[in-house]
C-alpha positions in Angstrom: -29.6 -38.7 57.9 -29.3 -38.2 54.0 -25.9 -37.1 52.5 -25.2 -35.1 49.2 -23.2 -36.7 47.3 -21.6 -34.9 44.5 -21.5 -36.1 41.2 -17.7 -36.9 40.0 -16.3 -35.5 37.1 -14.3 -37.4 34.8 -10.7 -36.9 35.7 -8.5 -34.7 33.2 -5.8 -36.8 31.6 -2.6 -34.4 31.9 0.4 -35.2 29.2 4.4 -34.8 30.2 6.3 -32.0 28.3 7.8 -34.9 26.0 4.2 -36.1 25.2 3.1 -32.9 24.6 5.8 -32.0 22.2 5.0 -35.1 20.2 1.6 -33.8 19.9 2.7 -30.4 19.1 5.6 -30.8 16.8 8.2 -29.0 19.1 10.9 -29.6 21.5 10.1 -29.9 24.8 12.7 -27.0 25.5 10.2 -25.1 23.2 7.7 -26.0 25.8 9.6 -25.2 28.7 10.8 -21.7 27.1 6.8 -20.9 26.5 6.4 -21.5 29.8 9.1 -19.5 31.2 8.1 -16.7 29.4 4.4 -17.3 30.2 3.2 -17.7 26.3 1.9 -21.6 27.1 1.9 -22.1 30.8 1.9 -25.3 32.3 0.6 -27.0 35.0 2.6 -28.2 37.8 2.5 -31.8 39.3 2.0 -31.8 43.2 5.0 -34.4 44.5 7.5 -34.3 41.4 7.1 -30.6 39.9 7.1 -32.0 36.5 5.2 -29.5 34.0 1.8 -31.2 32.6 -0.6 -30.0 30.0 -4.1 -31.3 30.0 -5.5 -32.7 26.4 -7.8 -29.0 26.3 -4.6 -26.7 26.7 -2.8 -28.3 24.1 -5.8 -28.3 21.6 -6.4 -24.8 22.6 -2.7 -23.7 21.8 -3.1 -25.9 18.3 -6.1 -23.8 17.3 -4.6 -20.9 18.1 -1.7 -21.6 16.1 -3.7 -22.9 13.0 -2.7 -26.5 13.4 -5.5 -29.3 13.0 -6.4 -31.1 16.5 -4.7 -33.8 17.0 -5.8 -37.3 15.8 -6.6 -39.8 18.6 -5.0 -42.5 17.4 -2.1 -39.9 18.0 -3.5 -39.3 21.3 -3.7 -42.8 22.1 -0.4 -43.4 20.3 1.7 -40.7 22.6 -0.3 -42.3 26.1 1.0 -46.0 25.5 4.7 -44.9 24.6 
């Protein structure tokens, strides 16, 4: 019997509210206000409830607000801290 097996995707790295913020240039009470008043909704993890944000939100936000994408060694920076 032959099985199809489905071809993984890569899985999407999802940032906190304080990582995001870093990345953004806000406060994460900015963040949680946007999402409150649904202007930059976040995710929601499913055990702690914590808001996340996955790498193509937040560049889509910072292109909608005329801000450059951020850098990776930013990226890279905000992941190890």
């Amino acid at each position: 019997m032959l099985f199809k097996i489905k071809s993984m995707e890569p899985a999407k790295k999802y940032f906190t509210i304080n990582q995001t913020a870093k990345l953004i240039g806000v406060t994460p009470l900015t963040l949680r206000n946007w999402d409150n008043a649904s202007k930059f909704r976040a995710a929601r993890h499913p055990i702690n409830n914590y808001r996340m944000y996955s790498l193509e939100q937040i560049e889509g936000l910072m292109k909608k607000l005329g801000l450059p994408k951020p850098p990776k060694k930013l990226v890279i920076q905000v992941l190890e801290d």
